[in-house]
C-alpha positions in Angstrom: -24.8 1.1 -2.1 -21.1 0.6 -2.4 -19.5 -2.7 -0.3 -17.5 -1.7 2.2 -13.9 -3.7 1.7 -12.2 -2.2 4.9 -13.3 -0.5 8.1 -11.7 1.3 11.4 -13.6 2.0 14.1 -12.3 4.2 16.4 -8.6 2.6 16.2 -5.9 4.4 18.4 -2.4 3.5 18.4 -0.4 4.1 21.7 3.5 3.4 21.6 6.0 3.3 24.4 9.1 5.5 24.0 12.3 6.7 26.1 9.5 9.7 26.6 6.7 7.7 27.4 3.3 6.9 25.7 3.1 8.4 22.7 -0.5 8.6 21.2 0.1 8.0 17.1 -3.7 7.7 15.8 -6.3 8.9 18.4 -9.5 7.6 17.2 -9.3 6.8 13.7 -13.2 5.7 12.0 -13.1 5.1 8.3 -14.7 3.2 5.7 -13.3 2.5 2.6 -15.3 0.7 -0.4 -14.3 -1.7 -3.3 -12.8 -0.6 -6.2 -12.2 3.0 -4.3 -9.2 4.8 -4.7 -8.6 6.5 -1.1 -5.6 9.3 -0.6 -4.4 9.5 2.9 -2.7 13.2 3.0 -1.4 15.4 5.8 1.9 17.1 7.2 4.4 14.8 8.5 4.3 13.3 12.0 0.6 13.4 11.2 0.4 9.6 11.4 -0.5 8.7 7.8 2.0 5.9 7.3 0.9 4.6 10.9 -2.5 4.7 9.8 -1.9 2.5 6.5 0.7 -0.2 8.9 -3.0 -0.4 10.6 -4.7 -0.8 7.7 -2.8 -3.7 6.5 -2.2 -5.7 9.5 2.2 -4.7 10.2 1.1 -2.4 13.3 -1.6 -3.6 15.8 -4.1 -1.0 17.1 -4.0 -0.5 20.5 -7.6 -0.4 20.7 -10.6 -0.2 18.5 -11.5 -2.7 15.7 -10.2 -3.4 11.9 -11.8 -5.3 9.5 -11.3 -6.1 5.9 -12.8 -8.6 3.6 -14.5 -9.5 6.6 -12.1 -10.5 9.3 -11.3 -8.8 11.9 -7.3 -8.1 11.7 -7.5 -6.8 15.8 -8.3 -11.0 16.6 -5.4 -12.1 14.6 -2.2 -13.7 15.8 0.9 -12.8 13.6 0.9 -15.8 11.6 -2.8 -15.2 10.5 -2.2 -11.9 9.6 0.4 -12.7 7.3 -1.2 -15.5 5.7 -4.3 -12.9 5.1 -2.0 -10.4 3.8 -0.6 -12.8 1.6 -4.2 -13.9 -0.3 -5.5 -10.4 0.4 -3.1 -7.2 0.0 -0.3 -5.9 -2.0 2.5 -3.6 -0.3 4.0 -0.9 -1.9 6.7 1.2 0.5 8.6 4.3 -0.7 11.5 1.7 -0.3 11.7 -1.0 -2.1 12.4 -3.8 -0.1 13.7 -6.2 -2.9 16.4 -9.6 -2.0 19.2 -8.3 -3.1 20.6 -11.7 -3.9 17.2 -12.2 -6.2 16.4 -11.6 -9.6 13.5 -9.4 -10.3 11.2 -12.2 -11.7 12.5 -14.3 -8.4 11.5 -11.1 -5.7 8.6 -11.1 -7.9 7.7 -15.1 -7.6 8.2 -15.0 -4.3 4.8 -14.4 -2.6 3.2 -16.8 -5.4 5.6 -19.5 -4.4 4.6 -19.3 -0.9 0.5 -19.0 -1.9 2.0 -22.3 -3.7 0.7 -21.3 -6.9 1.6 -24.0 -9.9 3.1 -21.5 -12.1 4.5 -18.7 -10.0 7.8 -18.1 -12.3 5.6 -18.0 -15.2 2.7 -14.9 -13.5 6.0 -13.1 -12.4 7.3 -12.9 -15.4 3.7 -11.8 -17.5 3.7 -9.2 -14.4 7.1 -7.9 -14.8 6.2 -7.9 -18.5 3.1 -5.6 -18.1 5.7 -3.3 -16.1 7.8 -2.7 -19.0 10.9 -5.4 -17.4 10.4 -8.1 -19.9 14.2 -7.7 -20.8 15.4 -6.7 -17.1 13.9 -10.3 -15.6 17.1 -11.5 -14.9 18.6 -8.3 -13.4 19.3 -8.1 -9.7 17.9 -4.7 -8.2 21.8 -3.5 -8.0 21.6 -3.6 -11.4 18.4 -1.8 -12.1 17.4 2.0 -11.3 15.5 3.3 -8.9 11.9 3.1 -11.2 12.8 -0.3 -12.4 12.9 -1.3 -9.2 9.5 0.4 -7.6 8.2 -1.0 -11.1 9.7 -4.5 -9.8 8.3 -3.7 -6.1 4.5 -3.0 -7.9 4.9 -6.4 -9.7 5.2 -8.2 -7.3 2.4 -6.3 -5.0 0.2 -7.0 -8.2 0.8 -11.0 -8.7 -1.1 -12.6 -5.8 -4.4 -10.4 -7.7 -4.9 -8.5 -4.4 -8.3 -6.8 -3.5 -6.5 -4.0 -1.5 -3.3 -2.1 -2.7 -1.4 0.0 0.4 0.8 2.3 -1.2 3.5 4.3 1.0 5.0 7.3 -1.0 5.5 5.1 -3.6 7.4 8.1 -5.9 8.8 9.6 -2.8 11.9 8.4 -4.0 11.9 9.2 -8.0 12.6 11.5 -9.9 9.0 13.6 -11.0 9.2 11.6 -14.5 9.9 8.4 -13.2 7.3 9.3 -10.4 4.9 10.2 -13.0 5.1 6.7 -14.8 4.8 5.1 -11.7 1.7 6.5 -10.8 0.4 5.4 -14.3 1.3 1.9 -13.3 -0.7 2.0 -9.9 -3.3 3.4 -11.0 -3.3 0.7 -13.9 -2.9 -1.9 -11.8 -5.9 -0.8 -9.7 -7.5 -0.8 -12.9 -6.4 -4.2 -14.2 -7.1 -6.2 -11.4 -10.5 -4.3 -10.1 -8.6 -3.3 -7.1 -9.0 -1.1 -4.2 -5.9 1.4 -3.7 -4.9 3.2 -0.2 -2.1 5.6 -0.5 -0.2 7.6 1.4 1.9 10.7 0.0 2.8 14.1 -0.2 2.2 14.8 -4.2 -1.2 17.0 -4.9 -0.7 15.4 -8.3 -0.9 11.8 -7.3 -3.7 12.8 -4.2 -5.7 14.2 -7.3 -6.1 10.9 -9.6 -8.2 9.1 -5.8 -11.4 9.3 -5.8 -11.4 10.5 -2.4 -8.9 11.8 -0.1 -8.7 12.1 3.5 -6.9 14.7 5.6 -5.0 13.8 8.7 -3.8 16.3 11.7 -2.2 15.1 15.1 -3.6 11.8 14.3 -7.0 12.5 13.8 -9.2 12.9 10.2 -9.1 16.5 10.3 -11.6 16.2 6.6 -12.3 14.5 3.6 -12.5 15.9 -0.2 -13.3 14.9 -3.4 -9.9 15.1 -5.7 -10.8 18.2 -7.6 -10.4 19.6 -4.0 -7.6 18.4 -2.9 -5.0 20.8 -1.0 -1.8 18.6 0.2 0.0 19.3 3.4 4.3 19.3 3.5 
């Protein structure tokens, strides 16, 4: 029986707008296993992304429990979660989110440094290497395009070894080429470091490579299919 790395049970999300309460997730229950490769697809507004931000600690359920790698991220205090995520998940947005002011092997070192591991200049660079950036180390993102810099954004997702991988569109912003090599990488990575990988997006081609996918409607798990299966929502 497969280990189960990360679990929701029955986690609703509840925000307050100019509008009132807005119900996000409404009674999410999942399990995901290690090593799995889990699509989260849907139309938009169908609370995919908020479902991930769950997963990975940056959006507090209302109610309902979340556990991964055995702690429960609902009893958590801010600083706690972040150290977790730190030693436990890499972060992939459809954004980048790189310093500016940083070369890539620095944005890259940058979670090592703060794990305090010995040689964290030295892992960035093998990592950045492995991407295809050995000769764009000492570019700042300005300087790179929009795939060297998602290839920068995976790099550094990928040096703290990570069990889990949260993906967020990560080629909603490339071109279908660039996308394409991207999702090479990811899947690579999840290969390469024995991984779990949880993403969200809209591409039937990406959905196709998980090894399950899960539909979501009005924030609920409207079904589950096996890749060959798979029918995205816009």
């Amino acid at each position: 029986m497969s280990e189960t790395i990360l679990s929701l049970e029955d986690a609703r999300l509840v925000l307050e707008g100019n509008a009132g309460r807005i119900e996000i997730l409404k009674g999410i229950s999942l399990d995901v296993s290690r090593g799995e490769s889990l699509g989260l697809v849907g139309p938009s507004g169908s609370g995919k992304s908020s479902l991930l931000m769950l997963m990975g600690g940056l959006e507090r359920a209302t109610s309902g429990r979340i556990t991964a790698l055995g702690h429960d991220l609902t009893a958590l205090d801010e600083d706690a979660l972040a150290r977790f995520r730190r030693g436990n998940m890499g972060i992939v947005f459809q954004s980048f989110h790189l310093i500016p002011t940083m070369t890539a092997v620095e944005n890259v070192a940058i979670p090592l440094e703060l794990a305090g591991v010995a040689d964290a200049f030295g892992r960035a660079a093998a990592e950045l290497e492995a991407m295809g950036l050995g000769a764009r180390m000492d570019h700042y993102p300005a300087q790179l395009s929009g795939g060297e810099q998602q290839r920068v954004a995976l790099a550094r997702a990928a040096a703290p070894r990570p069990a889990i991988f949260l993906a967020d569109e990560p080629t909603g912003n490339l071109d279908a080429a660039t996308g394409e090599a991207i999702m090479e990488l990811l899947f690579g990575l999840r290969d390469r470091h024995g991984a779990t990988l949880i993403l969200v997006t809209h591409a039937p081609e990406l959905a196709a490579r998980c090894d399950r996918v899960v539909r979501l409607a009005d924030g609920r798990i409207a079904g589950e299919d096996r890749a060959r299966r798979v029918k995205v929502a816009e």
